[in-house]
N, C-alpha and C positions, 0 to 999 in steps of 0.2 A: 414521478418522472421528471416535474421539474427541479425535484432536488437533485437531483441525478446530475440532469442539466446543469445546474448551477455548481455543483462539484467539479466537475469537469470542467467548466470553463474556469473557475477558481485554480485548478492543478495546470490545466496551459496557462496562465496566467502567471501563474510560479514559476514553471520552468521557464516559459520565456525570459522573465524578471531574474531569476536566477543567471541564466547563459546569457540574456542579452547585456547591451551596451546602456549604460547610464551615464546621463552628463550633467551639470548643474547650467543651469541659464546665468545672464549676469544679473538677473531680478530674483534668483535663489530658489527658482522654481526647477524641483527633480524632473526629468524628461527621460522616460525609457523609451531604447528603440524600440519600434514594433514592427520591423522591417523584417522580412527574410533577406537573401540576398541576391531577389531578383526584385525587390524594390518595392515587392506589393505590398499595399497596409495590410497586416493580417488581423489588428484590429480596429475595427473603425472607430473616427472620432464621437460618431454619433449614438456609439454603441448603449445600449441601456445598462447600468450597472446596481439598477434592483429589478428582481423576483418577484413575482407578488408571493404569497407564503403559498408553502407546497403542499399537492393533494395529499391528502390523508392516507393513501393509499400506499403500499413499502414501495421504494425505487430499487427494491435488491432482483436481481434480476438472476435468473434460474437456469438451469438446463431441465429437459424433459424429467430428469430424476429428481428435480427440486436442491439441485446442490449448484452450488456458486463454483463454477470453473474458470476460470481466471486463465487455466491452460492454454484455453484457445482463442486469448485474448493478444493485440500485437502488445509489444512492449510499452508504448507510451499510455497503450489503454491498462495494461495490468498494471502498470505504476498507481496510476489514476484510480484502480478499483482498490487498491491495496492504501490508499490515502484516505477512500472513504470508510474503509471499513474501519479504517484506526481512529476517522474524526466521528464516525458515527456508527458504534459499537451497538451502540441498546438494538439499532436494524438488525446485525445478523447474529444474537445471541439466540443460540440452538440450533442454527443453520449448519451443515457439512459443507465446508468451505476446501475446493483443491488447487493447489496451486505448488506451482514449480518456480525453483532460483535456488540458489547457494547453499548451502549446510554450514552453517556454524554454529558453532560450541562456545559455553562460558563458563568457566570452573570457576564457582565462589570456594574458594579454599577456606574461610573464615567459618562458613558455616555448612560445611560441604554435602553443596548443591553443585548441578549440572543442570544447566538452560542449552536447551539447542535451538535454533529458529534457522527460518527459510528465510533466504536476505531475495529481494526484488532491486534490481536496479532499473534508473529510466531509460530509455533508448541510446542514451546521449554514455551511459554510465556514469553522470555525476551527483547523482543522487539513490540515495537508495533507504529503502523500508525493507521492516521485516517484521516474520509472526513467531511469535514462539508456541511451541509445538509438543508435546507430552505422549509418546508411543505409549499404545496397548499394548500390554503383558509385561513381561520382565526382561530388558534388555541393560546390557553392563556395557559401561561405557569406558572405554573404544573399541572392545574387540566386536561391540555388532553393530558400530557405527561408522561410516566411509569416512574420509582425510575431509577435511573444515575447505571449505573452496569448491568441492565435485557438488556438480548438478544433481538436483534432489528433487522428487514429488512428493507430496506430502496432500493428504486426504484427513482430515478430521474434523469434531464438532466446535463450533467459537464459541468461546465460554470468556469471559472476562474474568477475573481476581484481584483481591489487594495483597498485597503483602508490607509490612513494614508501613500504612497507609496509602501506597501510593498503587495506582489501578494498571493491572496487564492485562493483554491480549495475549491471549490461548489458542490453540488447538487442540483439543482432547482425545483421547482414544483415538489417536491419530496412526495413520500407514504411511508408510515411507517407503520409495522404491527408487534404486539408483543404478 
């Protein structure tokens, strides 16, 4: 749970860093705002910024059926769960992970392959994550797949992969409904 924590304040930490305002001091000291814009610090000077290390126990957090739904998460939390899951894979390998956003497609012509993934953007839409995703059975691509853009759900198992050496997130035997 407190990796959980510590994730999460690390992903508001980004967006804010991301969208907020930066300025250099004349002593060359970086200063991000941490203002909203009604003035309040949102985060304190005195704030602690170590963890002590995390219980031992998984921070993947479940619905009654044991699967990760992201669904009925708000936006800046699905951004958020969708960061962890890509910083810390080894947690939800074998989990049924669902989650809804975007449909896109990626045709490697070179070596013709077809990648599809759900894109997540954060509240804000200037940032965004996605999963890629592998439907069960035999599906031909495009006549049983929706235009790249339309809202998607996507239900399958997280498996990770190398290809070429370098390591991907998956969804396996995956359902899709749109």
């Amino acid at each position: 749970m407190k990796r959980l924590k510590r994730v999460l304040i690390a992903g508001l930490v980004l967006v804010l860093a991301g969208c907020g305002v930066s300025h250099i001091t004349e002593d060359g000291v970086v200063q991000n705002n941490t203002s909203n814009t009604s003035g309040k610090q949102l985060i304190p000077d005195d704030a602690p910024l170590d963890d002590p290390e995390p219980e031992e126990d998984s921070y993947v957090v479940t619905n009654e059926d044991g699967i990760v739904d992201i669904t009925v998460l708000s936006p800046t939390m699905v951004y958020a769960q969708v960061l962890n899951i890509l910083m810390y894979p080894e947690e939800y390998v074998g989990r049924t992970v669902k989650m809804n956003g975007e449909f896109s497609v990626y045709e490697d012509t070179a070596n013709n392959v077809v990648y599809f993934a759900c894109i997540i953007k954060d509240a804000t839409a200037c940032c965004a994550q996605g999963i890629e995703f592998k439907l069960e059975g035999d599906h031909v691509y495009p006549d049983d797949f929706p235009a790249a853009g339309t809202n998607v759900t996507v239900t399958g198992v997280f498996e990770p992969y190398e290809e070429n050496g370098n390591l991907y997130a998956c969804l396996v035997g995956s359902a899709m409904e749109y």
